[in-house]
C-alpha positions as CSV (number, residue, x, y, z in Angstrom):
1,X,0.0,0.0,0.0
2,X,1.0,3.5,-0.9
3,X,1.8,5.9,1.5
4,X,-1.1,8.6,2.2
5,X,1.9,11.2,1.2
6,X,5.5,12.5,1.5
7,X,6.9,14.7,3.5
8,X,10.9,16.3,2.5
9,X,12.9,17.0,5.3
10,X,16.1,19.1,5.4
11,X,17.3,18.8,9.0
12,X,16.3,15.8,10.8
13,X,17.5,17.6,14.4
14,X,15.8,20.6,13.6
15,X,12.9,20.5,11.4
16,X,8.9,20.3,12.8
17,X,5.9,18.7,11.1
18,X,3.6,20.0,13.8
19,X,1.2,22.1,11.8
20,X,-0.2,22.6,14.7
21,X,-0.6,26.6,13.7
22,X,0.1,27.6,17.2
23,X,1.3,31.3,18.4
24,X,4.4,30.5,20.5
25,X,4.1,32.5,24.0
26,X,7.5,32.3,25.3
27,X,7.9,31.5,29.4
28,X,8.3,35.0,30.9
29,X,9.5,35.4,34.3
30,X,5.3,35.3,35.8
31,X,5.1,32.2,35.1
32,X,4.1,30.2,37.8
33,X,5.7,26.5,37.3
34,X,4.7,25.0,40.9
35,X,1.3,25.7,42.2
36,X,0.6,25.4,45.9
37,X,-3.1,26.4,46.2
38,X,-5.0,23.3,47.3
39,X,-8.2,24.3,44.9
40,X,-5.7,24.2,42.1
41,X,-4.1,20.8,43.0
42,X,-7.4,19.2,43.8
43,X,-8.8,20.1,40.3
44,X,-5.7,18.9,38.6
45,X,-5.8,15.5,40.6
46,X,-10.1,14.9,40.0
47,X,-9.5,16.7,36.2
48,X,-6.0,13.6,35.6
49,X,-7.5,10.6,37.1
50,X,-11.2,11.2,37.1
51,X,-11.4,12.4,33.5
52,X,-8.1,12.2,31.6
53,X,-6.8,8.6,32.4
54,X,-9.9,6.9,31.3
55,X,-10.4,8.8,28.0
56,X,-6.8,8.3,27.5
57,X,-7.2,4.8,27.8
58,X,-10.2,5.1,25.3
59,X,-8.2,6.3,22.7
60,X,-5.1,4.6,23.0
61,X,-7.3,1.3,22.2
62,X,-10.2,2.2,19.8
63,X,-8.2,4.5,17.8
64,X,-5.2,3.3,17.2
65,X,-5.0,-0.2,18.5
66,X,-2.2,0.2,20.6
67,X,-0.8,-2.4,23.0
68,X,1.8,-2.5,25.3
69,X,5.0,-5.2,25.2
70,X,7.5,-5.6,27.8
71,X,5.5,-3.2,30.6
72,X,6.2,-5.6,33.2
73,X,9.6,-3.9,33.3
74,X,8.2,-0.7,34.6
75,X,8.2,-2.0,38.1
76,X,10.8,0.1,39.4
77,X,9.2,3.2,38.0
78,X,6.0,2.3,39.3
79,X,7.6,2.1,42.9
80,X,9.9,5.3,42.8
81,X,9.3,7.4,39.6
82,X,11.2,7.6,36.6
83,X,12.2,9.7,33.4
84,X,10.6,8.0,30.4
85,X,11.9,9.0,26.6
86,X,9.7,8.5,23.7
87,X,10.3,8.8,20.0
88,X,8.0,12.0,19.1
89,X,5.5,11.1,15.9
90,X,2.2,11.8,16.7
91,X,0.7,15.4,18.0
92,X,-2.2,13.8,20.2
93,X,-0.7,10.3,20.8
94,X,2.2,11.2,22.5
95,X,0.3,13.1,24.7
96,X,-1.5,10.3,26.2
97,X,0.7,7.1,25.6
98,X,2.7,8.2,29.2
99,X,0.0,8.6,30.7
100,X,-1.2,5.0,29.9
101,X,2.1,2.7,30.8
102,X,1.6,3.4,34.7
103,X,-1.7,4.0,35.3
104,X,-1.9,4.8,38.8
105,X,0.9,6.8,38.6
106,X,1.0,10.8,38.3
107,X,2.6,11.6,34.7
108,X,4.1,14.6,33.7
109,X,5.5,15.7,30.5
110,X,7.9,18.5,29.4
111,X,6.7,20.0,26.5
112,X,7.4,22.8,24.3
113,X,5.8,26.4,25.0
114,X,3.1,25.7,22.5
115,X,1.9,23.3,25.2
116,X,0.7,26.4,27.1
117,X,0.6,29.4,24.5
118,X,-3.2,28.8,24.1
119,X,-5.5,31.4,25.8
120,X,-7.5,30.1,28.7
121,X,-6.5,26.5,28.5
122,X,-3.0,27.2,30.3
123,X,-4.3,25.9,33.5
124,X,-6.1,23.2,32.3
125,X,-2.9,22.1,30.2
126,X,-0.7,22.2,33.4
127,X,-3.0,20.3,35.2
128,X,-2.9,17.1,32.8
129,X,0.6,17.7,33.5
130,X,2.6,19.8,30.9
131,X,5.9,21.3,32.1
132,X,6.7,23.9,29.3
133,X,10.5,24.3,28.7
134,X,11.8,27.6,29.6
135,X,12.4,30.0,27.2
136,X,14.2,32.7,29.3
137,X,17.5,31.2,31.0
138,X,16.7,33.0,34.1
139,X,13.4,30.8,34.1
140,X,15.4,27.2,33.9
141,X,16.2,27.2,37.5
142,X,12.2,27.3,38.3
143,X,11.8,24.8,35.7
144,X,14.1,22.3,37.2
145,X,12.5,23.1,40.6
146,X,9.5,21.9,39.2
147,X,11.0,18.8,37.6
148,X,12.8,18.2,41.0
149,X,9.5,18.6,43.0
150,X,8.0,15.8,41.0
151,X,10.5,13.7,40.7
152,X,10.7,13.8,44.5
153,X,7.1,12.8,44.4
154,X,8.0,9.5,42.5
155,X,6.1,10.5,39.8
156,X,7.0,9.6,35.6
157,X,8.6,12.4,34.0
158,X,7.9,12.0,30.2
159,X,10.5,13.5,27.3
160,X,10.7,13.4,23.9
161,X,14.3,14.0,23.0
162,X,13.9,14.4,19.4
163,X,11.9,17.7,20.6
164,X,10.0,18.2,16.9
165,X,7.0,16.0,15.8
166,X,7.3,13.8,12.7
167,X,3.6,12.0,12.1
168,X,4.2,8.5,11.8
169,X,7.7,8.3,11.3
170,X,8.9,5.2,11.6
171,X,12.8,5.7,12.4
172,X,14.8,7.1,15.4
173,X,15.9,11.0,14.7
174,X,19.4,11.5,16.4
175,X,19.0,14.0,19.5
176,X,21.5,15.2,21.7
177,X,22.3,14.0,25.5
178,X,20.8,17.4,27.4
179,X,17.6,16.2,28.7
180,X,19.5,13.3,30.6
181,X,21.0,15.4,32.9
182,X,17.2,15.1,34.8
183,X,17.7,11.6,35.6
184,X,21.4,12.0,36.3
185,X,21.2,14.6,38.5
186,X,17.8,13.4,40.3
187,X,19.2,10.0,40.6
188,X,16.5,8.1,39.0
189,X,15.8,5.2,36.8
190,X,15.3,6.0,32.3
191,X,13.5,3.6,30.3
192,X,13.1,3.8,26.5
193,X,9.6,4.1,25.0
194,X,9.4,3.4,21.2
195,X,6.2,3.7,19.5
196,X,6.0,1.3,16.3
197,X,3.8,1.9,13.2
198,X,2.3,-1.2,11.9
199,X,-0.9,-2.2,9.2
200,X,-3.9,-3.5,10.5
201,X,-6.6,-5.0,8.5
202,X,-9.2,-2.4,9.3
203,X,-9.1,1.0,9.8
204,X,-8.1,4.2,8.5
205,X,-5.1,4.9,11.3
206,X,-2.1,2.3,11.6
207,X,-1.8,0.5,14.4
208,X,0.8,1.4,17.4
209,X,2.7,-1.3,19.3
210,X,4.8,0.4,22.0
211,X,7.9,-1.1,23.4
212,X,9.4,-0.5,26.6
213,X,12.5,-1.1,27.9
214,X,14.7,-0.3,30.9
215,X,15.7,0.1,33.4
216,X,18.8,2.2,32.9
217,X,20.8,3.6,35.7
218,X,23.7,6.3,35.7
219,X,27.1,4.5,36.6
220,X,29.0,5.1,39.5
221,X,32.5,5.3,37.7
222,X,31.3,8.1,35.3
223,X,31.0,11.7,35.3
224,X,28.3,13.6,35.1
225,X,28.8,14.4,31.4
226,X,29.5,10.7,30.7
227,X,26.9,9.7,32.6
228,X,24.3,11.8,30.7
229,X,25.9,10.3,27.4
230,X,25.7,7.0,28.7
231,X,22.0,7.2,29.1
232,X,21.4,8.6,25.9
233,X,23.2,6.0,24.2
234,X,20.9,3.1,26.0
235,X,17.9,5.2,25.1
236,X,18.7,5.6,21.5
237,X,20.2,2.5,20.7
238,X,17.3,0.4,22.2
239,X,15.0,2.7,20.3
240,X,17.1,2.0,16.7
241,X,16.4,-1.8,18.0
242,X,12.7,-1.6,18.5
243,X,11.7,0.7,15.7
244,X,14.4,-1.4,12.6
245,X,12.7,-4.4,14.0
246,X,9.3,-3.6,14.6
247,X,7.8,0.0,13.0
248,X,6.9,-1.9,9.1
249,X,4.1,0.5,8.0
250,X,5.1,3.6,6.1
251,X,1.9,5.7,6.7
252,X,3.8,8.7,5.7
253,X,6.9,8.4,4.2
254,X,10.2,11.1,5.0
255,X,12.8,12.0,2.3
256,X,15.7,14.2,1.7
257,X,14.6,17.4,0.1
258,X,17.7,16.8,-2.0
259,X,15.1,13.7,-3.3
260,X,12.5,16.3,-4.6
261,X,15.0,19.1,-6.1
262,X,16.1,15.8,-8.0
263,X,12.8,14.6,-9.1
C-alpha cells in the first residue's frame, strides 16, 4: 500500500511537522511552574484521574489499536518514579501514551511552549501535566524546581528528546544527550519508549505497538557528562532496535529534500 503522502525533510534535528498553527508565547518570568493552592491541585488531581486517564485509555485502544510489550519492566518506575523518553511522531498520541504505561501513577511531560501558549487552557494544560521548557535562561532554575519537586514525588517524568514531531515516522531522529542530565542529577531510573507503526486490517489509522525497555541507571564510575551520554546512548540504541525491528508501516513516508530538487 501506498503511503497517504511525502513529507521532504532538510534537517532531521531541527525540522517540525507540527502544523499545529500555534502562536508560541515564550515563558516569561510570571510564570508560575509550581502551584501550591489546594483548589488548584485538587482540580488537577479529579481533572487527571477522574477524566483524563480513562479517556486516554479510550483512545489509546479504539483508535489506534495500541498495546503495550515488555511493561512488566516498569516496576521500578511504578515504585519510585522515573524519566521515560519517547520517540516523538504523533501530536495527540504522545500526549496520552505516558499517561497510559503506569496507570496509577501521576505523569508529567515536558513539552514545548506551544503546550501552554493557548488562551485560557493554560491551566487546564498544566494540570494534565505539561511542564513547558523555559524559554528565558533565568526561568530554567524554576523549571528544574519543578521537575525536582515531582521527581521527588515519584512520579514519571515524560521527554521526547527528538523535541519536533514527525507523524508517523517510523525511524529514530538523532538527538542530543541534554535532557538526561534530569535523571542523572535526580538519581533516578530512564526507560526507553518506542512507538512502532504497523498495518492492521481495518481502519483508517495504523496501528501502534509500543515497546518498553529499561531500566537504565547512571554509573558510578562516570562523570556527570558521561553519565548523561551514557544514558542517551541506551535510550537511543534500544530505540534503533525496537523501531528497525518492529515500526513496518510507512503511513507517511520522509525524504531528503535533495530527493524532490532531484525529481
Amino acid at each position: 500500500m501506498e503511503p497517504k503522502k511525502t513529507i521532504y525533510y532538510s534537517d532531521p534535528l531541527n525540522d517540525d511537522f507540527a502544523n499545529n498553527n500555534i502562536l508560541t508565547k515564550n515563558i516569561k518570568s510570571d510564570f508560575k511552574y509550581i502551584h501550591s493552592n489546594p483548589l488548584w491541585r485538587m482540580a488537577s488531581f479529579v481533572l487527571y484521574f477522574g477524566v483524563a486517564k480513562p479517556l486516554v485509555t479510550a483512545f489509546t485502544k479504539i483508535i489506534f489499536h495500541q498495546k503495550t510489550v515488555n511493561k512488566k519492566c516498569l516496576k521500578e518506575a511504578k515504585k519510585n518514579g522515573a524519566f521515560v523518553y519517547l520517540n516523538h511522531t504523533n501530536s495527540f498520541f504522545d500526549a496520552f501514551i505516558p499517561n497510559y504505561l503506569c496507570f496509577f501513577k501521576r505523569n508529567y511531560i515536558i513539552t514545548s511552549p506551544d503546550a501552554t501558549s493557548i488562551p485560557f487552557i493554560r491551566n487546564i494544560v498544566q494540570m494534565l501535566g505539561a511542564i513547558p521548557v523555559a524559554s528565558d535562561p533565568s526561568m530554567m532554575k524554576k523549571m528544574y524546581e519543578c521537575i525536582k519537586d515531582r521527581s521527588k514525588d515519584e512520579a514519571i517524568i515524560s521527554i521526547y528528546p527528538e523535541a519536533h514531531i514527525w507523524p508517523y515516522y517510523t525511524g529514530i531522529r538523532p538527538f542530543v544527550a541534554n535532557s538526561f542530565r534530569y535523571p542523572v542529577k535526580l538519581d533516578k531510573p530512564v526507560y526507553a519508549v518506542t512507538n512502532c507503526y504497523q498495518k492492521r486490517k481495518f481502519g483508517k489509522f495504523p496501528k501502534v505497538v509500543t515497546y518498553v525497555d529499561g531500566p537504565f541507571y547512571s554509573k558510578e564510575e562516570l562523570n556527570f557528562s558521561e553519565n548523561m551520554n551514557y544514558l542517551r546512548n541506551q535510550v537511543y540504541d534500544k530505540m534503533i532496535e525496537r523501531s528497525t525491528q518492529h515500526s513496518t508501516y510507512n503511513y507517511y513516508e520522509y525524504k531528503p529534500v535533495e530527493e524532490k530538487e532531484i525529481g
